[in-house]
BATIDREN-399718 format. One record per residue (C-alpha): x, y, z; residue in one letter; chain; residue number from 0. Coordinates in nm, 2 decimals, padded with zeros to 4 digits, m for minus. Layout:
<recs>
{{X,Y,Z},'a','A',NUM}
...
</recs>
This chain:
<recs>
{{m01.43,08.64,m04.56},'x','A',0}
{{m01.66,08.39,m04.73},'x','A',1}
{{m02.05,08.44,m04.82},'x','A',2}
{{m02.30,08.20,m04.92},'x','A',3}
{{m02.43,08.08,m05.26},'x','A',4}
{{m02.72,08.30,m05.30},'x','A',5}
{{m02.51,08.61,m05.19},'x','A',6}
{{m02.24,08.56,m05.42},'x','A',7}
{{m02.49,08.51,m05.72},'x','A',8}
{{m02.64,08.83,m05.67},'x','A',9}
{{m02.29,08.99,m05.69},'x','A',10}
{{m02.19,08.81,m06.03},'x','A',11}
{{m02.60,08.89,m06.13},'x','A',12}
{{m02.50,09.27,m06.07},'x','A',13}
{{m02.19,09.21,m06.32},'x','A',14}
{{m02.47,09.06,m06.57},'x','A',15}
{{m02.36,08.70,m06.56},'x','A',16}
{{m02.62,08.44,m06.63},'x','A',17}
{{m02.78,08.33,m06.31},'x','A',18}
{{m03.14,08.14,m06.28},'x','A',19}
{{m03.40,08.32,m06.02},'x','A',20}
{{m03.34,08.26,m05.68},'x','A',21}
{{m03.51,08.33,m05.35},'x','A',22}
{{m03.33,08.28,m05.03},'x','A',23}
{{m03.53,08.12,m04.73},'x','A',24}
{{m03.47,08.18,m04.38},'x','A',25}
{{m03.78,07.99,m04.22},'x','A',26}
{{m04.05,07.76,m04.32},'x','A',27}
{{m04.30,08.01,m04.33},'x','A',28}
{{m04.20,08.17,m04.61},'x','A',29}
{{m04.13,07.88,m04.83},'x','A',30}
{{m04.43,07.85,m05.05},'x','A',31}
{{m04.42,08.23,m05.16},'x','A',32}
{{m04.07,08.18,m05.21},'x','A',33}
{{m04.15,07.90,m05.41},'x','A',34}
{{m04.44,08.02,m05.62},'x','A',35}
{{m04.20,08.34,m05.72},'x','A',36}
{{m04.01,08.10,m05.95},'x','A',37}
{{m04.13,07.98,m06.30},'x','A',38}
{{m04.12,07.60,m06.24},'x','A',39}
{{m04.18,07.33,m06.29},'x','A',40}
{{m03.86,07.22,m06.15},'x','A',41}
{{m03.67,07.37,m05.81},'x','A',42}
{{m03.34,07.31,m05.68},'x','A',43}
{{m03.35,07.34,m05.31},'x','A',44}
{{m03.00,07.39,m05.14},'x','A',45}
{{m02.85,07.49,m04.81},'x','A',46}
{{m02.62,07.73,m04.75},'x','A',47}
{{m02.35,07.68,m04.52},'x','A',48}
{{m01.97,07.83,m04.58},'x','A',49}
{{m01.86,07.46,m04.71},'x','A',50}
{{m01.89,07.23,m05.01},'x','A',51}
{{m01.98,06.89,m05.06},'x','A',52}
{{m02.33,06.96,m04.97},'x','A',53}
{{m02.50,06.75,m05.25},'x','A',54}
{{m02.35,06.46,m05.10},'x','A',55}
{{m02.39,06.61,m04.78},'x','A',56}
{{m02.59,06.42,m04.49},'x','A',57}
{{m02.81,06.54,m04.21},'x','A',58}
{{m02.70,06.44,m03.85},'x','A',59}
{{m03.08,06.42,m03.72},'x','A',60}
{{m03.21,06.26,m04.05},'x','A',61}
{{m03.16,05.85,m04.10},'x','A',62}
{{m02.92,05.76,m04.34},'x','A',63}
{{m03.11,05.72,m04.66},'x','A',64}
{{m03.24,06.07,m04.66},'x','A',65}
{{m03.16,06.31,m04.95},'x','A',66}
{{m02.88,06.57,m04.87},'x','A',67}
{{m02.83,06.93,m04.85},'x','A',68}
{{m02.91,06.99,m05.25},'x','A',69}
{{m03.27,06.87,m05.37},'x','A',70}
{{m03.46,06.86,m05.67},'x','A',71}
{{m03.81,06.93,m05.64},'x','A',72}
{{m04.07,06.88,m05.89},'x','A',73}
{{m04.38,07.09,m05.68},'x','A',74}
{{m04.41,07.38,m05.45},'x','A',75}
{{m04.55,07.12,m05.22},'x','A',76}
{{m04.20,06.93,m05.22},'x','A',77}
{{m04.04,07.25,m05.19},'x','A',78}
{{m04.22,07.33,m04.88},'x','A',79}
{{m04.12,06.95,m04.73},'x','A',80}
{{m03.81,06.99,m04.84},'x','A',81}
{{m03.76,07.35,m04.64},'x','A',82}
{{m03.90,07.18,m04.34},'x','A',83}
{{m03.69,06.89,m04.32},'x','A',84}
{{m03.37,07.03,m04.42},'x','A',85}
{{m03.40,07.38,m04.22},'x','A',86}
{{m03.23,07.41,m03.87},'x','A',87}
{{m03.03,07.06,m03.90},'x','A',88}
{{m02.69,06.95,m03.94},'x','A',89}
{{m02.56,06.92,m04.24},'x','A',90}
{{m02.25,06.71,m04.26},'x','A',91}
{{m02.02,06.71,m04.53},'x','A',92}
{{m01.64,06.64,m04.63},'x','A',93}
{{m01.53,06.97,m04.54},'x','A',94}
{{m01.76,07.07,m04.28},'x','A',95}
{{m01.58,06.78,m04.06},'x','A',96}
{{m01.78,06.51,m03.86},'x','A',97}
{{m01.93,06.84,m03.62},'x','A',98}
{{m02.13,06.92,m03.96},'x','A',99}
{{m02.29,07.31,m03.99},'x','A',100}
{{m02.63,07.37,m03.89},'x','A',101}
{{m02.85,07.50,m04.19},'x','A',102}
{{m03.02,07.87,m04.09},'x','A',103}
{{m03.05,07.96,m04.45},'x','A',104}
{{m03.16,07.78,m04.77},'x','A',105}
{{m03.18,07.89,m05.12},'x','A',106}
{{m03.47,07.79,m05.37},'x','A',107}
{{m03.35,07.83,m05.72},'x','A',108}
{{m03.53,07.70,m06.07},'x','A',109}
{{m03.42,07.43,m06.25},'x','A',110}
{{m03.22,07.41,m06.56},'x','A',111}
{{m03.19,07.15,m06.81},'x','A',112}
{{m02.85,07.02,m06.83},'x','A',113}
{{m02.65,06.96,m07.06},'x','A',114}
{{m02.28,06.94,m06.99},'x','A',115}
{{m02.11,07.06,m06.65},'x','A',116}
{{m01.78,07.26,m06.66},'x','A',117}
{{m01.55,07.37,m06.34},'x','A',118}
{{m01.42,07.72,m06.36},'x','A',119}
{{m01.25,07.94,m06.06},'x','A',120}
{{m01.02,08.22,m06.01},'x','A',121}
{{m00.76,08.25,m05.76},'x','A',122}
{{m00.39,08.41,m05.74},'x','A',123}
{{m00.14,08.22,m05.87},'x','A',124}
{{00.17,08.31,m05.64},'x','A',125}
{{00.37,08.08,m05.91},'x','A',126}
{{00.36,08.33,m06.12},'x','A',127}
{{00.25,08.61,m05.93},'x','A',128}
{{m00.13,08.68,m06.14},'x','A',129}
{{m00.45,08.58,m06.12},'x','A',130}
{{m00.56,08.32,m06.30},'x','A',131}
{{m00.81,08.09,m06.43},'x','A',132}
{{m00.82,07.73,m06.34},'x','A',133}
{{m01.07,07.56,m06.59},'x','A',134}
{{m01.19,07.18,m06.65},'x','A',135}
{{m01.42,07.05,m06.86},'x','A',136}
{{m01.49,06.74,m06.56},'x','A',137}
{{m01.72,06.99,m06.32},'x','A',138}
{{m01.97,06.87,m06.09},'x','A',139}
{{m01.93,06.72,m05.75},'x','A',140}
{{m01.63,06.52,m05.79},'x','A',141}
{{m01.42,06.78,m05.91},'x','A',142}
{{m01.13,06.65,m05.57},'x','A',143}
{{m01.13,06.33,m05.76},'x','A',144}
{{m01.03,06.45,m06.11},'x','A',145}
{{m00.80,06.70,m05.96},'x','A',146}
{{m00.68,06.36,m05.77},'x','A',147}
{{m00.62,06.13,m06.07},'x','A',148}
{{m00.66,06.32,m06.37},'x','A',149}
{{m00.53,06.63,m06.31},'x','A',150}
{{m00.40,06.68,m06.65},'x','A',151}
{{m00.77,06.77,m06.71},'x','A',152}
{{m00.77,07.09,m06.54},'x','A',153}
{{m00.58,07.39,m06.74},'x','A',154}
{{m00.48,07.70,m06.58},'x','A',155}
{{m00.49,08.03,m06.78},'x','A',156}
{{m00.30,08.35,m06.62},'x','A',157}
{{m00.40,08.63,m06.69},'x','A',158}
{{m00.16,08.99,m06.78},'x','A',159}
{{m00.27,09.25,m06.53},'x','A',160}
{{m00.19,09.51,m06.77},'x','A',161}
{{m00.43,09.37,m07.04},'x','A',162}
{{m00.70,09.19,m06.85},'x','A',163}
{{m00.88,08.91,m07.03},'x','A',164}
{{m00.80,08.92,m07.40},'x','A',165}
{{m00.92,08.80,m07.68},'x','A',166}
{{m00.66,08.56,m07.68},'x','A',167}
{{m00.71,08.45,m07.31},'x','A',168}
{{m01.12,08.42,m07.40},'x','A',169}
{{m00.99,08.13,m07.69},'x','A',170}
{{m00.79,07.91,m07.47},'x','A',171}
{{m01.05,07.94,m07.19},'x','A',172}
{{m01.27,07.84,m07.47},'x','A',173}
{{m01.08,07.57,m07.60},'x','A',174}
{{m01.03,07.40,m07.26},'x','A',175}
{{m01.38,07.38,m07.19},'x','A',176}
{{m01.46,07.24,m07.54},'x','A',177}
{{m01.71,07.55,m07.57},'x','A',178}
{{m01.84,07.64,m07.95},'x','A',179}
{{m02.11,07.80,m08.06},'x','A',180}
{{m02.37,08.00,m07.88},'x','A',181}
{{m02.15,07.88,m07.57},'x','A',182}
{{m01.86,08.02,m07.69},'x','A',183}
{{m02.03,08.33,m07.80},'x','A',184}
{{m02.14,08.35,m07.39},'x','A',185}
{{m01.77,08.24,m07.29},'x','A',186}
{{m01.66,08.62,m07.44},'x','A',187}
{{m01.88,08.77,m07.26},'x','A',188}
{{m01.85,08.57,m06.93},'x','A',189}
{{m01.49,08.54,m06.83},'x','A',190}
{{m01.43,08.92,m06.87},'x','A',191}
{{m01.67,09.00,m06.62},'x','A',192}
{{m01.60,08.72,m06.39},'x','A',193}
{{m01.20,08.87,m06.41},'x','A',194}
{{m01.40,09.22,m06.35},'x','A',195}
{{m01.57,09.06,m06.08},'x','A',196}
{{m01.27,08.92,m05.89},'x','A',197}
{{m01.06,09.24,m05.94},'x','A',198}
{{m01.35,09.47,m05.80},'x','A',199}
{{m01.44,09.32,m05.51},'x','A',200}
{{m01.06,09.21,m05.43},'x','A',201}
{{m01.16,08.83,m05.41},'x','A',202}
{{m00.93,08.59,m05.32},'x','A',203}
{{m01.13,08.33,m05.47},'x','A',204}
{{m01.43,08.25,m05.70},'x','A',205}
{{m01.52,07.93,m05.79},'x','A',206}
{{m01.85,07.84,m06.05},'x','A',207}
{{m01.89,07.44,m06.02},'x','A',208}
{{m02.10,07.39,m06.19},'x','A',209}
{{m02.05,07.61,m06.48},'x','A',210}
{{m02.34,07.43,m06.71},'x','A',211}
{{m02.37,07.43,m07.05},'x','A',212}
{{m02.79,07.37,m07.08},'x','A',213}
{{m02.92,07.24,m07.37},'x','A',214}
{{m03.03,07.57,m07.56},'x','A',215}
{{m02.63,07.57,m07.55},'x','A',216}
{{m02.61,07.90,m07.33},'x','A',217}
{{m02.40,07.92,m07.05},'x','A',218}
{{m02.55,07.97,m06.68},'x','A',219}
{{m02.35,08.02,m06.38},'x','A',220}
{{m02.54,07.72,m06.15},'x','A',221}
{{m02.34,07.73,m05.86},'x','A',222}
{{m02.07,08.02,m05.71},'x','A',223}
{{m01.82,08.03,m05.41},'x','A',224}
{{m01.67,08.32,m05.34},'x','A',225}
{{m01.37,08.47,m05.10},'x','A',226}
{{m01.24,08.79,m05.03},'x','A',227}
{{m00.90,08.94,m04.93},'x','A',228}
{{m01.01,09.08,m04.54},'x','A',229}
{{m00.75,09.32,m04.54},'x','A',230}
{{m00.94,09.52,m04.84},'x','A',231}
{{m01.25,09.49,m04.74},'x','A',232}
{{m01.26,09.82,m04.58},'x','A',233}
{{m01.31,09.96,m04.92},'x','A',234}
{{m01.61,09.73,m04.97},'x','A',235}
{{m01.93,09.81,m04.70},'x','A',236}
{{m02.13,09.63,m04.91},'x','A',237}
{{m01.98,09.30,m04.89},'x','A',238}
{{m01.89,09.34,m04.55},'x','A',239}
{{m02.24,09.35,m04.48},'x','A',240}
{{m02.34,09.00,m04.61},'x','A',241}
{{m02.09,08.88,m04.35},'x','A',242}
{{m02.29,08.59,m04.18},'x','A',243}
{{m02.11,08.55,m03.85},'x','A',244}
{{m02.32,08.24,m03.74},'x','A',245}
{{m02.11,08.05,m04.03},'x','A',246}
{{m01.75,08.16,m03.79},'x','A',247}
{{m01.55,08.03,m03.50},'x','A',248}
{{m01.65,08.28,m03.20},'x','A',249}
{{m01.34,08.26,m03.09},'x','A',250}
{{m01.22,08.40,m03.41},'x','A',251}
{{m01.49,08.67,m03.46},'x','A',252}
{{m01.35,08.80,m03.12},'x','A',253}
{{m01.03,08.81,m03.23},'x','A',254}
{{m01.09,08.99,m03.54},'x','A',255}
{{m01.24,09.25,m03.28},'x','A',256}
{{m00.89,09.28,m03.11},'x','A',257}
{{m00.70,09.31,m03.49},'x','A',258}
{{m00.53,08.98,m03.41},'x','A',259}
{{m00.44,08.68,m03.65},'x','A',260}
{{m00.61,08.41,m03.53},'x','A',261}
{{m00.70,08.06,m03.67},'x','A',262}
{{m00.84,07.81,m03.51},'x','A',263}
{{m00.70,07.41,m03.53},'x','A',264}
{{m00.81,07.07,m03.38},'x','A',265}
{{m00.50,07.04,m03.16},'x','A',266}
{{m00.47,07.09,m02.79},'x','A',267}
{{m00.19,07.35,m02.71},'x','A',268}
{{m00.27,07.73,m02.74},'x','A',269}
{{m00.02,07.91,m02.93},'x','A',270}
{{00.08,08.31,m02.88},'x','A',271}
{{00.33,08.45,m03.08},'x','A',272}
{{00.42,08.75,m03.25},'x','A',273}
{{00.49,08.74,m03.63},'x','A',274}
{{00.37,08.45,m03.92},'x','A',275}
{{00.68,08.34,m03.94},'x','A',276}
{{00.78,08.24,m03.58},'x','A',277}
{{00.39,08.15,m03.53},'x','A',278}
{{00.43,07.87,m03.80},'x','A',279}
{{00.75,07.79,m03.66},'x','A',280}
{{00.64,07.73,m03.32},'x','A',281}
{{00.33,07.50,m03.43},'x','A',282}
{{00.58,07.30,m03.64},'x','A',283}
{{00.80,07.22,m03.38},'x','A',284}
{{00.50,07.12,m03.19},'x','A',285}
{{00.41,06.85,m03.40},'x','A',286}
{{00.76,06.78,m03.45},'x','A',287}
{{00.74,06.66,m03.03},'x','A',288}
{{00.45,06.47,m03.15},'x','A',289}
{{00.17,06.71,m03.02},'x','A',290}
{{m00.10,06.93,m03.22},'x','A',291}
{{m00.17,07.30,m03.19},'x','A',292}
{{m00.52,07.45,m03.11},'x','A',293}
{{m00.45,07.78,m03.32},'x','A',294}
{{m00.26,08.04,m03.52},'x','A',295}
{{m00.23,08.34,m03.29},'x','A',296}
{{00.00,08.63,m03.40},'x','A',297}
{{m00.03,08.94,m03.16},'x','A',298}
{{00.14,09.14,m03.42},'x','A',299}
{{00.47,09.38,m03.39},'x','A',300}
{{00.33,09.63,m03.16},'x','A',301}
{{00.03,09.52,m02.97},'x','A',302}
{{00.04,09.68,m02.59},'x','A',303}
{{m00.12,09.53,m02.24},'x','A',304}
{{m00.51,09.52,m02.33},'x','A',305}
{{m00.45,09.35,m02.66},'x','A',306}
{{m00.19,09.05,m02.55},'x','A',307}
{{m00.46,08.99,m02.26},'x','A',308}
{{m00.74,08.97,m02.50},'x','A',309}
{{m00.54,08.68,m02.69},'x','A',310}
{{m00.48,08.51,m02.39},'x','A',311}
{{m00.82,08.50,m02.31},'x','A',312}
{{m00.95,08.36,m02.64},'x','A',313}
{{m00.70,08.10,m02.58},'x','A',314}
{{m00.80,07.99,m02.30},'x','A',315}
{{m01.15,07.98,m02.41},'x','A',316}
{{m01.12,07.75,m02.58},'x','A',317}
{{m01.24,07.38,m02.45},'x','A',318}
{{m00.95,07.19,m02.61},'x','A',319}
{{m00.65,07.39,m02.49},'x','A',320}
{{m00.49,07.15,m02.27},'x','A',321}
{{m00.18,07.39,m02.27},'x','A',322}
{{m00.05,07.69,m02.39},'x','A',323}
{{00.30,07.81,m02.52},'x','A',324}
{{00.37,08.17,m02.50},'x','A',325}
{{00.65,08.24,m02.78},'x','A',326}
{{00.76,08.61,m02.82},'x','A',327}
{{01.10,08.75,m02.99},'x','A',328}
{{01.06,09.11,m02.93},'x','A',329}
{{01.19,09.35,m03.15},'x','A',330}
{{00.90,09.64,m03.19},'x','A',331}
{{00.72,09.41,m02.94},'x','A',332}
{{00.89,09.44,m02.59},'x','A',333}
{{00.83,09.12,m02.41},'x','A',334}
{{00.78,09.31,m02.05},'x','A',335}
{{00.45,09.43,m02.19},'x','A',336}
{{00.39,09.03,m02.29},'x','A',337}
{{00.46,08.98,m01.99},'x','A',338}
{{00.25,09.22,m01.83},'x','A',339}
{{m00.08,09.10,m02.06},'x','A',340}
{{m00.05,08.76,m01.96},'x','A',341}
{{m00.04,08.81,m01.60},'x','A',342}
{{m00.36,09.06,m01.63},'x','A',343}
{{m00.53,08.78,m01.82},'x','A',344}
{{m00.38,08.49,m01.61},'x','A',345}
{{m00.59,08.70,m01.28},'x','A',346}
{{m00.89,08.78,m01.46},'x','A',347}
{{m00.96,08.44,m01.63},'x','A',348}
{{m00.76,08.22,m01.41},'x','A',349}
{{m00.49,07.93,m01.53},'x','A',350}
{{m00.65,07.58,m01.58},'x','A',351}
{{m00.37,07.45,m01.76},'x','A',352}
{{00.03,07.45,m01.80},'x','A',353}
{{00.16,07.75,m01.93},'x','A',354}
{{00.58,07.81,m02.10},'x','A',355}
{{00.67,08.13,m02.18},'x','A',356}
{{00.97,08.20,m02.37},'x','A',357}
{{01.11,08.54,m02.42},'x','A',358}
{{01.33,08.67,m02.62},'x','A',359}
{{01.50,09.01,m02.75},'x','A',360}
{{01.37,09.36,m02.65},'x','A',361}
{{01.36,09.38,m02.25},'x','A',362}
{{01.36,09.01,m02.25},'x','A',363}
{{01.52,09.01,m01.87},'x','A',364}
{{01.26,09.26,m01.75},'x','A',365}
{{01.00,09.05,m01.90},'x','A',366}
{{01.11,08.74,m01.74},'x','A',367}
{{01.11,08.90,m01.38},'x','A',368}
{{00.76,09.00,m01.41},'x','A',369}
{{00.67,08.68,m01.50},'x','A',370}
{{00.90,08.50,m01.20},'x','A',371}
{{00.75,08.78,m00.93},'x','A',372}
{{00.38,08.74,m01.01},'x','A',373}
{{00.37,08.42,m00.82},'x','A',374}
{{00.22,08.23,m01.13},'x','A',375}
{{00.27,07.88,m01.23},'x','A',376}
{{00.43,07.94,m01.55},'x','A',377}
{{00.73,07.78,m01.65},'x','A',378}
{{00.99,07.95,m01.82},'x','A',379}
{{01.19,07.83,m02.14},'x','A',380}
{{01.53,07.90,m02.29},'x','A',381}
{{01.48,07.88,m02.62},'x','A',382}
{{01.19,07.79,m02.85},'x','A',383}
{{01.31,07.39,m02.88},'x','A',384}
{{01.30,07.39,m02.49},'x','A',385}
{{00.97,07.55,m02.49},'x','A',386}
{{00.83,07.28,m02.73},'x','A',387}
{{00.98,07.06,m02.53},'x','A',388}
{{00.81,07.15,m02.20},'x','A',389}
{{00.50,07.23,m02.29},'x','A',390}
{{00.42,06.89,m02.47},'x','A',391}
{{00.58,06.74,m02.20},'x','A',392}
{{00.34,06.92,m01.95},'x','A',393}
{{00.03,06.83,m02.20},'x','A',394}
{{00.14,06.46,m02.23},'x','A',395}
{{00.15,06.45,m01.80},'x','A',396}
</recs>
């Protein structure tokens, strides 16, 4: 699960990292209170949508020339123009894709004088199985671009779970980022809690680009990004409630409802399987036939009738499906009650496009009648390269 900006700041502010006053904005109306909260003179005046780029961002209603989705404003009248022209349109940016995201929320934050920007994030480092730091002094906008062609500028610092961030751990980080006095002082302090921060909340990622050294030479935490793990967030109500579901697929908000794993892609054949591993199998053989898939979908080891119907559903919901590939090996799952699912689905929600099914493994025979006696057009497959086969096939006409 991912929040915005201004959320994630008030979760490192709680920690006591350095973070600059803040008001979020969610209509036009309240933009000059907002505004007039904050010191001044200057104000930063950002969107917040779940994706980055947005400095350089541009506004699918707004001509080409406008400013994007982060603005400096030197009044609280600018603010106020700002907030109208930026709220409730598009914002387009490298990772939002051409569709851009519409901008329901906005964040009005003071300025800071600048005097050096640093990247910083933490992730899990499955090569060698910690967490870890990945620092560079080259932060800003165009950190792609030095991970790109200088990437021997970015430094990665694990960390020992058993110790957490050391002494030891604080100097490198320090060193990497050039940081000395005052800076470095605030770099001590800083990375512990950030690591405290990650742990805690079980994050899967937090990235601070900028990190900014200003020119008192303090740190301050000017930007944040931050991720969490969904299968812990049952521990955490309180970040589960800053979940902004306007910012999510619907189709994968529903799924979520139903317990299922579902991403959604830019291809055009549905996928249903059970289990990651056969799920990424059967979209790679997919593009191997020279097609694209329109999702992830694992049903999981042992979900019954109401469940495998639901996934069908959001499948078909989806406006780009041009066909869909049932894959199933059962083994806890028993394909009959696949089979069963997609024939309730199929006559609730009708079948606009092909559909293979191919089943495999526990009551794989049994499942295979049900499908042949519901009077369906489905075709059947032998194995999963025939399925791939068929169902591209069937796509390609």
């Amino acid at each position: 699960m991912n929040i915005h900006e201004y959320q994630a700041k008030q979760v490192l502010k709680a920690y006591g990292a350095p973070i600059a006053e803040g008001v979020p904005v969610f209509d036009a109306a309240g933009a000059e209170a907002a505004a007039k909260k904050l010191p001044g003179p200057l104000y930063v005046v950002k969107s917040q949508i779940h994706a980055g780029g947005r400095g350089k961002g541009k506004f699918k209603e707004l001509s080409p020339d406008a400013k994007g989705g982060v603005r400096l404003a030197k009044s609280v009248e600018e603010v106020v123009a700002n907030v109208k022209e930026m709220l409730g349109n598009t914002l387009v940016t490298k990772q939002t894709g051409p569709a851009g995201k519409q901008v329901n929320r906005l964040y009005i934050e003071g300025g800071a004088d600048i005097a050096r920007e640093l990247y910083l994030s933490i992730l899990v480092d499955r090569s060698v199985g910690r967490i870890a730091f990945v620092v560079s002094t080259e932060g800003g906008m165009d950190i792609e671009t030095v991970a790109h062609d200088t990437p021997e500028k970015i430094i990665t610092v694990a960390i020992d779970p058993e110790t957490g961030v050391t002494a030891a751990d604080v100097a490198k980080l320090n060193t990497a980022l050039k940081l000395d006095g005052d800076a470095a002082k605030d770099g001590s302090t800083l990375f512990p809690l950030l690591y405290k921060a990650f742990t805690d909340k079980d994050m899967s990622l937090l990235e601070v680009n900028p990190l900014i050294v200003m020119k008192d030479g303090r740190l301050r935490v000017l930007d944040a990004k931050m991720s969490f793990d969904g299968n812990a967030l049952f521990r955490h109500d309180d970040i589960k409630a800053l979940r902004d579901e306007t910012e999510e697929d619907a189709k994968e908000i529903e799924a979520s409802k139903w317990d299922l794993a579902y991403v959604a892609l830019d291809g055009n054949i549905g996928c249903m399987v059970n289990g990651a591993g056969l799920a990424m199998a059967t979209m790679d053989i997919i593009k191997l036939y020279g097609a694209e898939p329109a999702n992830f979908c694992d049903v999981g080891g042992g979900a019954g009738k109401e469940k495998v119907a639901a996934a069908f559903k959001i499948i078909t919901a989806d406006p780009k499906v041009e066909g869909i590939l049932v894959n199933i090996f059962g083994g806890i799952m028993k394909c009959d009650v696949i089979a069963e699912g997609v024939i309730a689905a199929v006559k609730e929600v009708g079948l606009k496009v092909p559909l293979v099914v191919r089943l495999e493994g526990t009551n794989a025979e049994l499942g295979k009648k049900i499908i042949n006696e519901s009077g369906l057009n489905v075709v059947s497959a032998d194995d999963l390269d025939d399925a791939a086969k068929k169902i591209v096939a069937a796509v390609k006409g």
